[in-house]
N, C-alpha and C positions, 0 to 999 in steps of 0.2 A: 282229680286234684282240686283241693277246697279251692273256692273265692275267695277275692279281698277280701271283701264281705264278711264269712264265715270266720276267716283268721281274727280279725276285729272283735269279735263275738268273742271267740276262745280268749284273747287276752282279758275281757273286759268280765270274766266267768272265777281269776284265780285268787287263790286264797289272800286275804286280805293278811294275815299273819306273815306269810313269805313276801310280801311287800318289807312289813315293818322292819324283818330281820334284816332286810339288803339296805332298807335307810341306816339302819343303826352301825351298820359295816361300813357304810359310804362314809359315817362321820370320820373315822379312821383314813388317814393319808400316810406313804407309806413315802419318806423321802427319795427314797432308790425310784421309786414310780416318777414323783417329779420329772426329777433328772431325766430320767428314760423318755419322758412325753416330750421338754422341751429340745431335745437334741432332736427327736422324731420331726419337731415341728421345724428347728435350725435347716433340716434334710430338705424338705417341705420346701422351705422358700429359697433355700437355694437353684433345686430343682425347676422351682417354679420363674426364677429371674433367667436360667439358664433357657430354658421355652420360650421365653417373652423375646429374650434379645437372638434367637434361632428367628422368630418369627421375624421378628423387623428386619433381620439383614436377610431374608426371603423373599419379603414383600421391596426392599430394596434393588436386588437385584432382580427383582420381577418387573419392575418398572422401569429399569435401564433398559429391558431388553422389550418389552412394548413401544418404548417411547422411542427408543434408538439411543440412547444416550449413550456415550462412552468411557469408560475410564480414561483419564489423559497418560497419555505416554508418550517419552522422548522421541524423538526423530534425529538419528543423525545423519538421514541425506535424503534430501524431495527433489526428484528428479521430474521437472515439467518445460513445459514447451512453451504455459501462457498462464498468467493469473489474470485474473479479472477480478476489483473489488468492486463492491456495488453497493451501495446505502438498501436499506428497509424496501422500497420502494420502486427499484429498478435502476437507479440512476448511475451509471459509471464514474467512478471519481478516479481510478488508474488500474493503468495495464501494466504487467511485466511479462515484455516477450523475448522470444528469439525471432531472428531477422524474419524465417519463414511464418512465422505466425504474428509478424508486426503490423497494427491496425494504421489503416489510413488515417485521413484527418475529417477527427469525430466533433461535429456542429451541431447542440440540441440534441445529444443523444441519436442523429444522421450520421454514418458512416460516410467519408467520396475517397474517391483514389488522392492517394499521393504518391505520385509519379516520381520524384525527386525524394525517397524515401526509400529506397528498395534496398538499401543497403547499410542497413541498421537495425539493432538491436539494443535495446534498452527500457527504460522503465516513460510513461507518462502519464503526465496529471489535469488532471477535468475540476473544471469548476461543479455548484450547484446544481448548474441546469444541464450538466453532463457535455459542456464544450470544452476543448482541447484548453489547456492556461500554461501550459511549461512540459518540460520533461527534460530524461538525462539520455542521452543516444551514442553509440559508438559503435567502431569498427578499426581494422586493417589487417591489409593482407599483402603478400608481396604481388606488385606486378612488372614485371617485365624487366624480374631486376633489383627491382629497389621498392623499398616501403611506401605503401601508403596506406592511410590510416589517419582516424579522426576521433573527438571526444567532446563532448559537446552538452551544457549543461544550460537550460535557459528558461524566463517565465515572460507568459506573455501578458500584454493590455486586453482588456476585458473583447473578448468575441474581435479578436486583433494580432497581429504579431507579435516573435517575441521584442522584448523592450531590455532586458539584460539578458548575456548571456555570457558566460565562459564558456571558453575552445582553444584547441587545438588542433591544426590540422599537419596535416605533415605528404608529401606526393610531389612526385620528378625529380627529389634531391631537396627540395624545399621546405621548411619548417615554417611555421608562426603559432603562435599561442598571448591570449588575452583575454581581457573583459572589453565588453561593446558594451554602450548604452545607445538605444536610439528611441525617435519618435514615432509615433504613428500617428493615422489619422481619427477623427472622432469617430467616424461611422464605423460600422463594423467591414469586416473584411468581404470583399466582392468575390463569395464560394462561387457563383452564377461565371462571373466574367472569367475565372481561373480553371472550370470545368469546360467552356467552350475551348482552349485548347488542349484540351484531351487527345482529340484526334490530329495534331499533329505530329510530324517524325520529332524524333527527342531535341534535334538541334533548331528546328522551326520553333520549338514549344521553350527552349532557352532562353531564345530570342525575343519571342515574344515579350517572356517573364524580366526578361531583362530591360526592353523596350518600357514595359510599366514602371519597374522599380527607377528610371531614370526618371518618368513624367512624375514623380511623386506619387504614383498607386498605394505602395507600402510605406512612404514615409519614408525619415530620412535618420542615418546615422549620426548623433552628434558628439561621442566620443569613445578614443580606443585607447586604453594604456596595457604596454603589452610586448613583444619582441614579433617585427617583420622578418620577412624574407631575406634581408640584409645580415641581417645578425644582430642589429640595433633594437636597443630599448627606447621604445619613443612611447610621449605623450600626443595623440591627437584630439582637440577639437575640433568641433564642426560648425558650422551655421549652419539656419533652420533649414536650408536646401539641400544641405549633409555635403558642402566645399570646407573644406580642413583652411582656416584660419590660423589658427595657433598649432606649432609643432615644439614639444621639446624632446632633445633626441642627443644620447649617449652611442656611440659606434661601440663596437666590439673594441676594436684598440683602444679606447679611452677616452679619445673626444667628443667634449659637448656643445652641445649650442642650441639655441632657441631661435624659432623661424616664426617670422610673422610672412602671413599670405595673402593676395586680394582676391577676389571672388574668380579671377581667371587662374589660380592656382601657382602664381608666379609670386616668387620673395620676394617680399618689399625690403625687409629690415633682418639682420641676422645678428645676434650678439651672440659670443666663442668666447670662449676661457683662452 
């Protein structure tokens, strides 16, 4: 088989006269030839756009699937137990659970027991720095009888209780529903003082908690407008010791009237329709 080399050689050896002839033939263009070449070329770059855009949606779905990316697709039902959202960086801003998978009460992104929580299910919300600030909780079920059942919507003061809240509770035959405002203290909440009763029985640990929220521990409620255990729609305020002062109060049958109070919780003054 010749060389490059050699084939080189042979073309550069032929007759100079069968050049001339092939130039003088080239001067002639033959319209149908046109036509024929540009369609050739139309084929060409069709062919060639068709390769380019195979290529890219290749390299496309080559990179979904290294990267993990996914096509989005609907969902019509997520069936879970817990969400956890969580910023860039770790920090919990809310949960959405079921009762069994419902988190304690989370300080600093610290988990502790909440004891007086086991019976709820709902969504809650963290500040910043990943401490408890509000949430929405509920429940009911029958017992022994008769409904009970609760709904409970509230936000708290910073690293504090909550300060507004909507509720409803309902248990023994007894209904109420309303908005609370109350106060709290400056400092942050005593996690320390409320985990040392851990280890009492549940009604020593009531007691306790109950014993605080009297001495002002939690602060004090200073108004409810809303419907009691009566049936009545009433307005309560409070003074800063969370003693009801002001009452205005509608009964179920119709009558109204507005109650002024002295700090021992006795009517001074009543004015009736």
């Amino acid at each position: 088989m010749p060389s490059r080399c050699e084939c080189r050689s042979d073309l550069a050896r032929v007759d100079p006269d069968r050049h001339a002839g092939r130039a003088a033939a080239s001067r002639y263009t033959n319209p149908h030839d046109t036509i024929a070449k540009e369609r050739r070329l139309m084929r060409f770059d069709a062919t060639r756009a068709l390769v380019v855009y195979a290529g890219v949606l290749t390299l496309a779905v080559g990179w979904a699937l290294v990267t993990g990316a996914a096509v989005p697709a609907a969902l019509d039902t997520l069936d879970v137990r817990r969400i956890n959202v969580r910023e860039a960086d770790g920090t919990i801003r809310m949960v959405i659970a079921a009762r069994d998978r419902f988190p304690g009460l989370i300080v600093r992104r610290r988990e502790h027991p909440h004891p007086g929580r086991t019976d709820a299910a709902g969504m809650l919300f963290y500040n910043d720095e990943g401490t408890e600030n509000g949430g929405l909780i509920f429940g009911g079920r029958t017992v022994a009888g008769k409904p009970a059942a609760f709904g409970h919507l509230s936000f708290d003061q910073y690293e504090q209780d909550q300060v507004v809240a909507l509720a409803q509770n309902e248990g023994g035959g007894d209904r109420d529903a309303g908005l609370r405002i109350a106060d709290r203290p400056d400092a942050a909440l005593d996690i320390a003082a409320i985990r040392r009763l851990d280890g009492l029985p549940p009604a020593g640990r009531d007691a306790a908690i109950q014993r605080m929220k009297d001495s002002g521990a939690f602060g004090h409620e200073r108004a409810f407008l809303g419907k009691d255990r009566s049936g009545d729609a009433l307005l309560d305020l409070h003074d800063g010791a969370g003693r009801t002062r002001l009452r205005l109060r509608v009964a179920r049958a119709g009558a109204a009237r507005i109650e002024f109070l002295d700090a021992a919780g006795r009517v001074t003054r009543t004015l009736a329709d």
